[in-house]
N, C-alpha and C positions, 0 to 999 in steps of 0.2 A: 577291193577288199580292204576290211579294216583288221588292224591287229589291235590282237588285247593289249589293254592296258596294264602292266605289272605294278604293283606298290612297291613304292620303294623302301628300303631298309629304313630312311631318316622316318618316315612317317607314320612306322609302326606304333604304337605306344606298347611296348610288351609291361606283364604285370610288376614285374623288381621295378623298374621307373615309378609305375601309379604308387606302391608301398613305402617307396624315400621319399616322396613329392607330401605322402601324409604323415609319415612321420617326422618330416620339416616343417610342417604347420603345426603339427603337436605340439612338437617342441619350441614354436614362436610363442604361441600361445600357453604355454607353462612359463615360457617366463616371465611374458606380460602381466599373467597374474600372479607369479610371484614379487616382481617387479611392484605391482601395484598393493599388495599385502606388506611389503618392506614400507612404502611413504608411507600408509597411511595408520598400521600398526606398530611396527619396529623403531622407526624415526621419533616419533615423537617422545617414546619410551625411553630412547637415548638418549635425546636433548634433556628431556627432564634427570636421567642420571648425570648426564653431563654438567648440569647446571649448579646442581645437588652437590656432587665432587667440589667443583668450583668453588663453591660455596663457602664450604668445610675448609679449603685446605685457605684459602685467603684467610679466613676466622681464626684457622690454626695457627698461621701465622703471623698474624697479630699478636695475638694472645704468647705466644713462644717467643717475638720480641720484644713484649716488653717483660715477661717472666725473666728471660734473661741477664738485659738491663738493669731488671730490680735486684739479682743476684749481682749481680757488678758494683753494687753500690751499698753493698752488705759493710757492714760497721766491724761485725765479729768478726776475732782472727778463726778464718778458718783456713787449711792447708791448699793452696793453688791446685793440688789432684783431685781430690773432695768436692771444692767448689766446681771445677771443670764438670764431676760427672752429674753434680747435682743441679747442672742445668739441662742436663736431657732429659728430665720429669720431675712434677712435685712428688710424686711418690721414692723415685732415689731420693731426694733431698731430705726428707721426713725419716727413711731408712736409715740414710746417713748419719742424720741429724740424731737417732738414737746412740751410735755407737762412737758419738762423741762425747767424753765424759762431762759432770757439771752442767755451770750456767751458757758455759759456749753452745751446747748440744739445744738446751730449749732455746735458746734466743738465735740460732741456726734454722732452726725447725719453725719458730714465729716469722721469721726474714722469709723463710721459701712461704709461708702458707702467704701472708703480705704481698708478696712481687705473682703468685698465682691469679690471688684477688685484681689486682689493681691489672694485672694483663688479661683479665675478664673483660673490663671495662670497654675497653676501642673495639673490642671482638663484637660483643653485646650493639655496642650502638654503632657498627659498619653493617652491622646484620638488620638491624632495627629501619636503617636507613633505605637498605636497598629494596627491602619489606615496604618500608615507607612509600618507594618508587614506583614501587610492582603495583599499589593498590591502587593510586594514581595515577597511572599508565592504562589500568584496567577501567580506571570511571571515567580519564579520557578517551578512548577508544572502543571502549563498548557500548552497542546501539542503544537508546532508548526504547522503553516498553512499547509504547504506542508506534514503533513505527513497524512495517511488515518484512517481510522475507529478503527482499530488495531492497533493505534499509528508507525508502521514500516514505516519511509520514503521511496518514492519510489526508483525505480531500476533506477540508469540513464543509456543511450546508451552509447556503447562502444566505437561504430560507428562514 
């Protein structure tokens, strides 16, 4: 005589197992495409603020050292505190430069608008430059018209 065969407990699959088994592929799969919405929208959006920033704050400071420089080498007596705060903006400086009385106050006020100007100058053409790069970087490295998908130009006739 044969005896039955019992199932054993390991080889059940009861239903709480099958419902964490799916909601562990859910949840692989939500992040693969969140994962994949992060490179291919968010990243690039970044790098380009990133770059942006960068940008700005290099140009900032140019432009802020040589504005301050230019204040350093100011002709007019003006008082060591004054000058200090009228290098953290042409706008203090022109503020300043009001509620100094006389000829000190406008030739204070032409000095700041002066060292503003002229630390324009390296800002302007570090910007200009890297502009310069970008567009020449872009006519080296990007495809020509005629060639296809695969970048390979086509075949011409022999014929």
């Amino acid at each position: 005589m044969t005896q039955p065969v019992a199932a054993s407990p390991r080889t059940v699959d009861p239903p709480v197992r099958r419902w964490l088994t799916l909601a562990v592929v859910s949840v692989s799969l939500l992040v693969v495409g969140l994962d994949t919405t992060v490179l291919n929208v968010a990243l690039p959006t970044l790098v380009g603020e990133l770059g942006a920033a960068t940008g700005v704050a290099v140009m900032g400071s140019l432009l802020s050292d040589r504005y301050r420089s230019g204040l350093d080498d100011l002709s007019a007596p003006v008082p060591e505190n004054l000058l200090e705060s009228a290098k953290e903006s042409v706008g203090t400086a022109l503020a300043l430069a009001e509620r100094i009385p006389g000829e000190a106050g406008t030739s204070f006020a032409d000095a700041a608008r002066r060292a503003f100007v002229d630390g324009m100058g390296p800002a302007v053409f570090a910007g200009a430059g890297v502009t310069a790069a970008g567009i020449l970087l872009a006519f080296v490295l990007t495809p020509s018209r005629n060639a296809d998908a695969t970048g390979i130009p086509p075949q011409k006739d022999s014929s």
